[in-house]
Every structure is written in C-alpha cells, then in structure tokens.
PDB file of N, CA, C and O in Angstrom, chain B, residues numbered from 101:
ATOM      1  N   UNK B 101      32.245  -9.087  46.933  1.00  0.00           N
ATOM      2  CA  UNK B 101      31.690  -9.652  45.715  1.00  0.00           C
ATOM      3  C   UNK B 101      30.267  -9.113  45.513  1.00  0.00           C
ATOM      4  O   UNK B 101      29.568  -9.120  46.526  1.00  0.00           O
ATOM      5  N   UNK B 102      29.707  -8.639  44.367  1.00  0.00           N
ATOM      6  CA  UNK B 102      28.479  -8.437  43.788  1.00  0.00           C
ATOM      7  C   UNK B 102      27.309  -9.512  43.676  1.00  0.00           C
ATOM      8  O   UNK B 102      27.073 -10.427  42.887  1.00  0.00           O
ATOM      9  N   UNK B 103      26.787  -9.089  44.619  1.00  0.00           N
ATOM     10  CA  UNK B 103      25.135 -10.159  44.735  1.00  0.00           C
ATOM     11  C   UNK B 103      24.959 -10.805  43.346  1.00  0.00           C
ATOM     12  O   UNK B 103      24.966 -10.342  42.205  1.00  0.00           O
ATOM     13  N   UNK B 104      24.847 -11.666  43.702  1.00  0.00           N
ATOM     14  CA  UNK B 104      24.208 -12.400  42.019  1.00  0.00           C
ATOM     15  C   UNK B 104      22.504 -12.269  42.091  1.00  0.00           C
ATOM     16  O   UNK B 104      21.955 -12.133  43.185  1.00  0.00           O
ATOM     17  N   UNK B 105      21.807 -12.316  40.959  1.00  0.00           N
ATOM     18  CA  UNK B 105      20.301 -12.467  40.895  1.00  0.00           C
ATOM     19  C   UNK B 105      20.224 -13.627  39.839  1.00  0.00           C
ATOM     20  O   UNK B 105      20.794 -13.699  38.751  1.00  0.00           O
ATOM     21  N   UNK B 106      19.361 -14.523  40.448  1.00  0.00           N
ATOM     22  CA  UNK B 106      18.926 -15.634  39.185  1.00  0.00           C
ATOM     23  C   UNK B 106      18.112 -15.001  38.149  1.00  0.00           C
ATOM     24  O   UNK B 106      17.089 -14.496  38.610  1.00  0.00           O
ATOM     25  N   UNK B 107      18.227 -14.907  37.176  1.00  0.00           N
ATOM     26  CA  UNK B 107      17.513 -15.030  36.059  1.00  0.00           C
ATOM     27  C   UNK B 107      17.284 -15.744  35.181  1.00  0.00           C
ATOM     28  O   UNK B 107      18.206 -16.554  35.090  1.00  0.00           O
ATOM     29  N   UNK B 108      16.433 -15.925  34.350  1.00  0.00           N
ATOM     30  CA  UNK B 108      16.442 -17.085  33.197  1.00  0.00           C
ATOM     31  C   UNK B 108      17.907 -17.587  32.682  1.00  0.00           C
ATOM     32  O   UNK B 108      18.015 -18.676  32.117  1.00  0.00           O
ATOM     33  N   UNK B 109      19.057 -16.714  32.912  1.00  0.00           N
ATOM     34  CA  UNK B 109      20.140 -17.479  32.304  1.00  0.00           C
ATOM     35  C   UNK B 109      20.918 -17.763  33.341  1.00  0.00           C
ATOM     36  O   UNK B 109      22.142 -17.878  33.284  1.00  0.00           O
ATOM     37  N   UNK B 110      20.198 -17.892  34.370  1.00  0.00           N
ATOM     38  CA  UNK B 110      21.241 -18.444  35.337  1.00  0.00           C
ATOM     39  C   UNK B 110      21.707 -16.684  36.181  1.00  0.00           C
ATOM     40  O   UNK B 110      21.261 -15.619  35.754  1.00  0.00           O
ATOM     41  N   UNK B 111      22.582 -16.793  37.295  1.00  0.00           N
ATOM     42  CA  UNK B 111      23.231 -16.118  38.198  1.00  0.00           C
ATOM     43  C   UNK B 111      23.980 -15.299  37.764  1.00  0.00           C
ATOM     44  O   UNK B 111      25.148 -15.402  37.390  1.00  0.00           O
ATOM     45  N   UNK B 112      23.306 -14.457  37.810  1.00  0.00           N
ATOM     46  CA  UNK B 112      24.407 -12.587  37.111  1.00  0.00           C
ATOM     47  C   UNK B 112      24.438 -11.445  38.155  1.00  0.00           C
ATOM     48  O   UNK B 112      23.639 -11.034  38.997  1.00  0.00           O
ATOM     49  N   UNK B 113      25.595 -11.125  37.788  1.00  0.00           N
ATOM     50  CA  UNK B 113      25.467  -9.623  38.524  1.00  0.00           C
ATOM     51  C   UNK B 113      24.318  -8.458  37.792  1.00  0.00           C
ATOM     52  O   UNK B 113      23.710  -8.632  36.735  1.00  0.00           O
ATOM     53  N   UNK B 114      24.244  -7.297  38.667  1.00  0.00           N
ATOM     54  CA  UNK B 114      22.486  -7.137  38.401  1.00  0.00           C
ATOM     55  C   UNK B 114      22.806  -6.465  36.929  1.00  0.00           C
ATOM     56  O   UNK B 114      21.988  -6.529  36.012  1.00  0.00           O
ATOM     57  N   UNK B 115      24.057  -5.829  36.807  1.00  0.00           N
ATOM     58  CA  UNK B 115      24.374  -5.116  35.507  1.00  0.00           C
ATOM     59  C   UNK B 115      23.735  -5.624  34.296  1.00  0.00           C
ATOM     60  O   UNK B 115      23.018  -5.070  33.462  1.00  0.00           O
ATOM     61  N   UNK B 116      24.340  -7.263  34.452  1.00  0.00           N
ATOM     62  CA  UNK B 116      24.003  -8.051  33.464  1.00  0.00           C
ATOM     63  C   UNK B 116      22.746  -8.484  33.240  1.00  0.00           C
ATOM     64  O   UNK B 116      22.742  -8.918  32.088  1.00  0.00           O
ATOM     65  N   UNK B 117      21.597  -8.607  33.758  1.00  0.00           N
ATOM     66  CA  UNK B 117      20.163  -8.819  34.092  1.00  0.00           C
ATOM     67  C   UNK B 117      19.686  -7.682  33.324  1.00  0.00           C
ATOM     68  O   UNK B 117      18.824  -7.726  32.447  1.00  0.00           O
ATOM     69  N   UNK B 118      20.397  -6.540  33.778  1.00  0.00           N
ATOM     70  CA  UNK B 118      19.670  -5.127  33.587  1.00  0.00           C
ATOM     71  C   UNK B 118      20.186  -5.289  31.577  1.00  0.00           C
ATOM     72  O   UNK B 118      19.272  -4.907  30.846  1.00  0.00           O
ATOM     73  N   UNK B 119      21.113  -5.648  31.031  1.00  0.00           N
ATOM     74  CA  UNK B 119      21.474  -5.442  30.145  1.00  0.00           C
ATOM     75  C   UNK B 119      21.052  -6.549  29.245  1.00  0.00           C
ATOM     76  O   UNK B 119      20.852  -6.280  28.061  1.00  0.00           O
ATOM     77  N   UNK B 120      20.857  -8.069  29.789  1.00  0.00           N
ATOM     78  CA  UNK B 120      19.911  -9.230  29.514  1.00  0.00           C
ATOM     79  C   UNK B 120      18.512  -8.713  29.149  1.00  0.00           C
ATOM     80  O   UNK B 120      17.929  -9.059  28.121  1.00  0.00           O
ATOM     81  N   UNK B 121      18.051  -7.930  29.984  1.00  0.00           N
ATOM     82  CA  UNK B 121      16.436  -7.114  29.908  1.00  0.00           C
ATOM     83  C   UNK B 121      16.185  -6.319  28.791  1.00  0.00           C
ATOM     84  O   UNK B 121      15.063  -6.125  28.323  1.00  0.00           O
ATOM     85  N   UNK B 122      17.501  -5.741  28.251  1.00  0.00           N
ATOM     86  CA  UNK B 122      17.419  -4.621  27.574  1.00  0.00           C
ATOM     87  C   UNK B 122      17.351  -5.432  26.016  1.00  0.00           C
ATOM     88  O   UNK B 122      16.623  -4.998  25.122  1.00  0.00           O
ATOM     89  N   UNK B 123      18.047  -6.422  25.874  1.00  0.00           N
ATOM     90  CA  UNK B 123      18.368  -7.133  24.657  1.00  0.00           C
ATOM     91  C   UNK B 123      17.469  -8.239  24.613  1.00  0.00           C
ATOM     92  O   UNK B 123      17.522  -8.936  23.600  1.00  0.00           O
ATOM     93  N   UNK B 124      16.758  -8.504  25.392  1.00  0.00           N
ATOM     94  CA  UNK B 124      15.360  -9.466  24.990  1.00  0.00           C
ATOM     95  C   UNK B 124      14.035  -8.305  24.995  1.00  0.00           C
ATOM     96  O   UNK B 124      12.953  -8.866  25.169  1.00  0.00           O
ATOM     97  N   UNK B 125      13.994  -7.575  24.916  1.00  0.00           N
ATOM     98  CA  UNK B 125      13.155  -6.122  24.830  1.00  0.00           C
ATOM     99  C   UNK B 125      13.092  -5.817  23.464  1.00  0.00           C
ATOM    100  O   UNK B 125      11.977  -5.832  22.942  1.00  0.00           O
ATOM    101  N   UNK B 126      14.291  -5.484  22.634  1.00  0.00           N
ATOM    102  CA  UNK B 126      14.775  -5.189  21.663  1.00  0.00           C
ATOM    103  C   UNK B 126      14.351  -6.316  20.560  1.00  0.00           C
ATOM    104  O   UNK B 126      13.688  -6.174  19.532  1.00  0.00           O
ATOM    105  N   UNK B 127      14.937  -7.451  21.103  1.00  0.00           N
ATOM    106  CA  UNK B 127      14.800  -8.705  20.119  1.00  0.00           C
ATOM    107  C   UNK B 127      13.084  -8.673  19.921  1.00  0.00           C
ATOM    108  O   UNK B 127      12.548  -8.510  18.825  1.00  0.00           O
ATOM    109  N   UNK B 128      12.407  -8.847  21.101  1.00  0.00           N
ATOM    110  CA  UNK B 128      11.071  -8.994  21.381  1.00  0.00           C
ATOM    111  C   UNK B 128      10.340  -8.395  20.065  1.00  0.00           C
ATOM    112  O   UNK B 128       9.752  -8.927  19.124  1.00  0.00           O
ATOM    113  N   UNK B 129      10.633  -7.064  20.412  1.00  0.00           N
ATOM    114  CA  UNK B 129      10.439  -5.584  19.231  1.00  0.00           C
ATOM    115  C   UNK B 129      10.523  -5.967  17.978  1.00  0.00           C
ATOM    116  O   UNK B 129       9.556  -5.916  17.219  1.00  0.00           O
ATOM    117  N   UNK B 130      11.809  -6.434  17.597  1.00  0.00           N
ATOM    118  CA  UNK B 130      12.097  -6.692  16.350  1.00  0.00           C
ATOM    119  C   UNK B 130      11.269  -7.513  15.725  1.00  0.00           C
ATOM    120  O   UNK B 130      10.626  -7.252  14.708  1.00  0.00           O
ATOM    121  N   UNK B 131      11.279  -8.815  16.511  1.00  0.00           N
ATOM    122  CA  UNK B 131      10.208  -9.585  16.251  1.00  0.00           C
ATOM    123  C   UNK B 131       8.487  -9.395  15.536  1.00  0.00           C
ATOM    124  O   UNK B 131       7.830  -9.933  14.645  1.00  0.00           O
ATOM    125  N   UNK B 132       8.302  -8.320  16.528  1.00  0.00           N
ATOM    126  CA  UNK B 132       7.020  -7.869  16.026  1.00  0.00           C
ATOM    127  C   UNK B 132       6.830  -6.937  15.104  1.00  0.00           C
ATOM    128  O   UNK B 132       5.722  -7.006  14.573  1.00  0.00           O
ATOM    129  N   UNK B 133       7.664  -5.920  14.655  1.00  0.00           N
ATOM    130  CA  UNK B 133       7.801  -5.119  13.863  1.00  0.00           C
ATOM    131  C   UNK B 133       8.033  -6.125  12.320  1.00  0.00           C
ATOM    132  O   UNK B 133       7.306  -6.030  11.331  1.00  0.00           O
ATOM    133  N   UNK B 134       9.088  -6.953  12.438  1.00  0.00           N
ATOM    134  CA  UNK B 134       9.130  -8.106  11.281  1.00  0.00           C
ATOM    135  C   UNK B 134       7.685  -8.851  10.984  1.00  0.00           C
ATOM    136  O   UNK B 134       7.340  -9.239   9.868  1.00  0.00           O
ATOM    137  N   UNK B 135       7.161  -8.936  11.799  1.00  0.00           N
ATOM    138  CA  UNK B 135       5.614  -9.560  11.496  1.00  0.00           C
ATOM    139  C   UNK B 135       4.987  -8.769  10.961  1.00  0.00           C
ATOM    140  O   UNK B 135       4.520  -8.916   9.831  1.00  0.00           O
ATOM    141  N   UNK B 136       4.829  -7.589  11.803  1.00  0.00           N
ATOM    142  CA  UNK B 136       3.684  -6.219  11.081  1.00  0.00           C
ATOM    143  C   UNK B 136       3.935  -6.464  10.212  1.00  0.00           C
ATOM    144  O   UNK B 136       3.095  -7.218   9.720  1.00  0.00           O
ATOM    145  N   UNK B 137       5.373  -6.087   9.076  1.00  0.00           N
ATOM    146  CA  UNK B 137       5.017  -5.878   7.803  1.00  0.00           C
ATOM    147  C   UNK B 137       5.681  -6.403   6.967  1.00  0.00           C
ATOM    148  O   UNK B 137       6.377  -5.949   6.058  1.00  0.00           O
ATOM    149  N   UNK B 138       5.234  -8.322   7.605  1.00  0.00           N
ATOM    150  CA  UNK B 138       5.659  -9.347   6.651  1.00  0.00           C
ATOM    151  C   UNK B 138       6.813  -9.660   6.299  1.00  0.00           C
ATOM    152  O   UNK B 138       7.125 -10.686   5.695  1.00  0.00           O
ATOM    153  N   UNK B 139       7.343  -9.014   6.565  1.00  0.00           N
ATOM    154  CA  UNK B 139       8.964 -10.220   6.792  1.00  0.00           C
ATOM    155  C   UNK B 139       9.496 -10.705   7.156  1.00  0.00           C
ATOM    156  O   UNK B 139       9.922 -10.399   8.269  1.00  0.00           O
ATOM    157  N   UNK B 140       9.968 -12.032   6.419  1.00  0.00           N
ATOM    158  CA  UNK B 140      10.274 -13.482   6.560  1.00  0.00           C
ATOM    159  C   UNK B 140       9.108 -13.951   6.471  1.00  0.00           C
ATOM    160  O   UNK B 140       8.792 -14.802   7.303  1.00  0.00           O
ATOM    161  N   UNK B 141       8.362 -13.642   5.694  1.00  0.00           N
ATOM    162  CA  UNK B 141       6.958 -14.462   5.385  1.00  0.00           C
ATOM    163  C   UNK B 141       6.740 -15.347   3.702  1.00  0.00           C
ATOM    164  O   UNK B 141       6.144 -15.043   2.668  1.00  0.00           O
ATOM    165  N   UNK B 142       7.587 -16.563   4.144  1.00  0.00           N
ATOM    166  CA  UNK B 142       7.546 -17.045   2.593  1.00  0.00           C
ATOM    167  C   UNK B 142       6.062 -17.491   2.178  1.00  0.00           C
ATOM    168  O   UNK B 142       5.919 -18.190   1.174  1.00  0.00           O
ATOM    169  N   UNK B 143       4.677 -16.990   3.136  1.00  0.00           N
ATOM    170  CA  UNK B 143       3.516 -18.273   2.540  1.00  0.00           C
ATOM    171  C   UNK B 143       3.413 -17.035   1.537  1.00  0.00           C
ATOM    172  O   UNK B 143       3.167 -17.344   0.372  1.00  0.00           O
ATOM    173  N   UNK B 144       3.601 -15.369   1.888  1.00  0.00           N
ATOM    174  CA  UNK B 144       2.886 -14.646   1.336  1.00  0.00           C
ATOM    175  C   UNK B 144       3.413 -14.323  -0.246  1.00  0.00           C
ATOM    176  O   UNK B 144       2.835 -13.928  -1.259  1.00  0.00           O
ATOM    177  N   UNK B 145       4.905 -14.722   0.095  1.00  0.00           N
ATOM    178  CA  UNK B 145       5.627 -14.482  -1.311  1.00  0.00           C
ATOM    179  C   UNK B 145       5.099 -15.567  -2.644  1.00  0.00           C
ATOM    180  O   UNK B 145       4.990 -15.343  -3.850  1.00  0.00           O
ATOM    181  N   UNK B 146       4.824 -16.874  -1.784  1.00  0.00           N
ATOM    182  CA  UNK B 146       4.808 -17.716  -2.675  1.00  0.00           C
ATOM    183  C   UNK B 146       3.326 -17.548  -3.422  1.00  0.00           C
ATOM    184  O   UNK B 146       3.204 -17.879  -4.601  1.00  0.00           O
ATOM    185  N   UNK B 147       2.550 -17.174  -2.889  1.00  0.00           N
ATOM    186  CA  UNK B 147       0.959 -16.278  -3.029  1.00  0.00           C
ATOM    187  C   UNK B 147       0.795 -16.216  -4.620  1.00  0.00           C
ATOM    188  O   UNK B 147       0.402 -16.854  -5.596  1.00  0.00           O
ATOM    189  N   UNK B 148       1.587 -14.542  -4.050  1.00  0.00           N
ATOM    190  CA  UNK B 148       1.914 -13.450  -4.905  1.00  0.00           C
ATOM    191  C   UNK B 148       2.705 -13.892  -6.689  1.00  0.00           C
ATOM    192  O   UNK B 148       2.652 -13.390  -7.812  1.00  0.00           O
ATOM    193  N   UNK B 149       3.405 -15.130  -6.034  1.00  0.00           N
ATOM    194  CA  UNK B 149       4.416 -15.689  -7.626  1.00  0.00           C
ATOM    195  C   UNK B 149       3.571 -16.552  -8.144  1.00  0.00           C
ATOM    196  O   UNK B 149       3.640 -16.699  -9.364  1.00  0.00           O
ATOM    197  N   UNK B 150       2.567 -17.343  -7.393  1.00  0.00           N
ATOM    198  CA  UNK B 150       1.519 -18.452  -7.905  1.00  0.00           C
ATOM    199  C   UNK B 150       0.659 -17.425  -8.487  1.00  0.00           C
ATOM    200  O   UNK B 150       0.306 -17.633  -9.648  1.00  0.00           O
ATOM    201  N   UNK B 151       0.221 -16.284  -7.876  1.00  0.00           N
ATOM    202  CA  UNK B 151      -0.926 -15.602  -9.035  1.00  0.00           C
ATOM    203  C   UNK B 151      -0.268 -14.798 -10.013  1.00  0.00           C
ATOM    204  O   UNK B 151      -0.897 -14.372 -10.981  1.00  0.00           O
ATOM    205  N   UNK B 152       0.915 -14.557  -9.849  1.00  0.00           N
ATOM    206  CA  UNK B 152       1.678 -14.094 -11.451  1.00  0.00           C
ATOM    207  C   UNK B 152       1.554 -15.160 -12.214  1.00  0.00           C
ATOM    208  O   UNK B 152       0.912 -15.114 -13.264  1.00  0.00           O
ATOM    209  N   UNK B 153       2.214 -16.365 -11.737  1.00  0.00           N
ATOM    210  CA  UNK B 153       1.925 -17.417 -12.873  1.00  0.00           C
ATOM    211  C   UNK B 153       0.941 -17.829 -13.325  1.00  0.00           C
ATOM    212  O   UNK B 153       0.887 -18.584 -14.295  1.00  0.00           O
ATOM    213  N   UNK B 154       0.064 -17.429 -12.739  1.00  0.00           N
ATOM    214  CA  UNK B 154      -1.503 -17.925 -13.510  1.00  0.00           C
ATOM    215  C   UNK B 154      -1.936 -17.332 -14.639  1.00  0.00           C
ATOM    216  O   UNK B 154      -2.303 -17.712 -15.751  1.00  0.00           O
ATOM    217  N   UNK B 155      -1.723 -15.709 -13.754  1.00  0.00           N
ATOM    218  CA  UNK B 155      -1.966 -14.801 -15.296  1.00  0.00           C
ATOM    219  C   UNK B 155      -1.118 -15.250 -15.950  1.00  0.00           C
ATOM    220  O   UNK B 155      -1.493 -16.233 -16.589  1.00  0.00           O
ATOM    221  N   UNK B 156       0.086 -14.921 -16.120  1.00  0.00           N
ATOM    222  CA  UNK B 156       0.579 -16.103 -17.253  1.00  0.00           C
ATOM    223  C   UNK B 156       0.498 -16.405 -18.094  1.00  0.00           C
ATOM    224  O   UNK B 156       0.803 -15.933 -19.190  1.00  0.00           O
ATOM    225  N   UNK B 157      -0.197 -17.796 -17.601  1.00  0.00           N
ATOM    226  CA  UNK B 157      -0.323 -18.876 -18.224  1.00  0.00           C
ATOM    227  C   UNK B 157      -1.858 -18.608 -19.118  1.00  0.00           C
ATOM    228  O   UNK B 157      -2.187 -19.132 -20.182  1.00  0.00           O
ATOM    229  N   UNK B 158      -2.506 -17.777 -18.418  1.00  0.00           N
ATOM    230  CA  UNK B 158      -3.645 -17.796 -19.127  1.00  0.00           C
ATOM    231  C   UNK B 158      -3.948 -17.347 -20.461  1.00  0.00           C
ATOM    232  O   UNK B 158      -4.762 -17.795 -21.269  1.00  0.00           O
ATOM    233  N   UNK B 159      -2.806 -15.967 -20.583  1.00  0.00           N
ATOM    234  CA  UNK B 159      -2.772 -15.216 -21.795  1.00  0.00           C
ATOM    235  C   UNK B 159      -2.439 -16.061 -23.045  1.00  0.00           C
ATOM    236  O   UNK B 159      -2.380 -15.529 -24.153  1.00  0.00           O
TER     237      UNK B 159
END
C-alpha cells in the first residue's frame, strides 16, 4: 500500500497532494489576477452607473 501524507484534506497518496498543490496554486492565481483587474467587483460598477446617472440627470 502507498504511504499516505496528511494534508489539509485529510490522508492522500502523495500523487494526490502533489495534484491538491497544483490546483490550489492555480485557484490562488486566479484569484489574484481577478482582483488586478477588477473582476467581480460590483462597488466599482455601481460607481461608474451612479456617475452616468448624474450626468444625466443634470442635463
């Protein structure tokens, strides 16, 4: 039988650790790349539609 290693999800063979590592790496990434350049950022959208509507309203 193949050694298990604990990891955060519990007791895996190392394959799975190694492939666990690879896909919270990735996610990690994504994560930050979605921030850099604002997406999923509803404060900024809603911003942007509140100062359309102002001009607007002003004309």
């Amino acid at each position: 039988m193949a050694v298990m290693i604990h990891s955060k999800y519990g007791y895996e063979p190392p394959e799975w650790v190694q492939a666990d590592a690879r896909l919270d790496k990735w996610c990690k990434d994504k994560k930050r790349r979605a921030k850099q350049h604002g997406a999923f950022s509803l404060e900024k959208k809603r911003r942007k539609q509140h100062a359309k509507n102002q001009k607007m309203s002003l004309s």
